[in-house]
C-alpha positions, 0 to 999 in steps of 0.5 A: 656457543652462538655468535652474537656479534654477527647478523645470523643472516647476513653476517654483518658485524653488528658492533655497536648497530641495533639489532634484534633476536629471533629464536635466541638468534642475532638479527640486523634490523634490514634481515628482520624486515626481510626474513622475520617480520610478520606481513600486515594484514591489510597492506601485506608489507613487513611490520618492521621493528621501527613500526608498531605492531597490532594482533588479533586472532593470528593476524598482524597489522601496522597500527596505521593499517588497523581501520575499519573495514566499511569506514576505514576509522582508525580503531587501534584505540578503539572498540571494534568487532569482527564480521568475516574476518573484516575488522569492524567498528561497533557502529558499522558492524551494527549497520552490517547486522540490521535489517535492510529497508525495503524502499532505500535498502539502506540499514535499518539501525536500532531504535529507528522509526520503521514500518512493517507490512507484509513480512518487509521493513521500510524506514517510516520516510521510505513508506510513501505512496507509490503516486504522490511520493508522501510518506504515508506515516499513521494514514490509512492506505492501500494497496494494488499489486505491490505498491501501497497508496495513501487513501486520496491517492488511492481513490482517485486513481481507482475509485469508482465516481459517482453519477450523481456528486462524482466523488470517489465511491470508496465503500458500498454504493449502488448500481442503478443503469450501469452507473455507479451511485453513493447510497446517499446519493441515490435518492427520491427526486422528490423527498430525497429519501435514500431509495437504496434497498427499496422499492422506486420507479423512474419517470422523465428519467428521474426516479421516485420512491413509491410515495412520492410517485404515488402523489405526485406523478402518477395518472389517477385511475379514472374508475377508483381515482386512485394512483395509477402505480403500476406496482401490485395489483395494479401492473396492467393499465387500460387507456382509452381517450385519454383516460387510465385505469387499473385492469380491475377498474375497467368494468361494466358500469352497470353489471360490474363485469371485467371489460379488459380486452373485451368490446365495450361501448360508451353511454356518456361518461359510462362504459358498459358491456354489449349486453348492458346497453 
């Protein structure tokens, strides 16, 4: 028959001292702690009968030690999970889940306002322009490299100036003398019709479309007296003493010939050939 009145470890009468059984097995409390408790999880000291006891899955703990893993809550008498072994409150087992931001890298919790792009996640106040450090929110933006900007920012940075308003060139435009220019900046000087995609000539550095170059600048033909355009038919221009006029014009006044780069002598205000004089 098992002895009952002393500690099986020790041997101390345990006459009228608390004590406790292990395997059917008297023990003193001081022996317990020493040969049978089970080892806390977190702080690995003995749970001894005075202390309070919590399990889960073959693991043991202090009911002071059972916390949370990433904000050491107290969670004996809370929900939790668990994550590696690590004993989790819901809301940091949550965060350990969610996906990371790509600005802060900071979790991403359920029901937060987000940006996606380009396989990646910002919180929607981490996605700001990589100049002026705003988020970028419903703007529309763009990107060099891997850093996105807000239009403005964008524009100014990289943008193209126009040579006429030199406001940022954002979409199409022209190129006229290696200088960029805004469609609708690129216009006639004189009747300011866009000159973008037709045809136009340049005068004391200004530029003109057809019309108004025929109208308003151009030399009169001293034989048609029409404009001198220099565009068609009429390319080749002949001058003499102050007068123009177009190649088909320059002819004998009286047989009609073709006198360009041919002799010719003058009767007045006539130009004939040898042969007519």
């Amino acid at each position: 028959m098992a002895d009952t009145s002393h500690c099986f470890y020790c041997r101390e009468d345990l006459g009228g001292k608390r004590f406790v059984r292990n395997e059917g097995k008297p023990v003193c409390i001081r022996c317990h702690s020493k040969f049978c408790a089970n080892s806390c999880a977190e702080c690995h000291r003995p749970i001894s009968v005075e202390s309070k006891e919590l399990s889960h899955k073959g693991r043991h703990w202090h009911e002071e030690c059972f916390r949370c893993a990433k904000c050491y809550k107290p969670l004996a008498k809370e929900p939790f999970s668990t994550k590696d072994d690590r004993i989790m409150c819901g809301k940091c087992c949550s965060r350990e889940d969610a996906p990371r931001c790509h600005g802060c890298y900071k979790s991403i919790l359920a029901g937060t306002e987000t940006v996606e792009y380009k396989g990646n996640s910002w919180h929607d106040d981490c996605f700001t322009c990589y100049s002026c450090k705003q988020p970028i929110g419903s703007q529309s933006f763009l990107s060099k490299g891997s850093d996105v900007y807000c239009s403005p920012c964008y524009d100014k940075k990289f943008a193209k100036l126009c040579f006429s308003c030199k406001k940022p060139i954002t979409s199409g435009g022209v190129t006229y003398q290696d200088e960029p220019w805004h469609g609708h900046c690129f216009v006639c000087t004189s009747c300011s019709k866009p000159l973008a995609g037709f045809k136009f000539t340049k005068h004391q550095d200004q530029v003109f479309c057809v019309d108004c170059f025929k109208n308003c600048v151009a030399k009169k033909c001293s034989g048609c007296q029409n404009p001198i355009t220099g565009f068609g038919k009429g390319v080749n221009v002949v001058k003499y003493e102050g007068g123009s006029w177009h190649e088909y014009c320059f002819n004998c006044k009286r047989c009609s010939i073709s006198l360009a780069n041919k002799r010719f002598v003058t009767d007045g205000n006539d130009i004939l050939c040898p042969d007519c004089v």
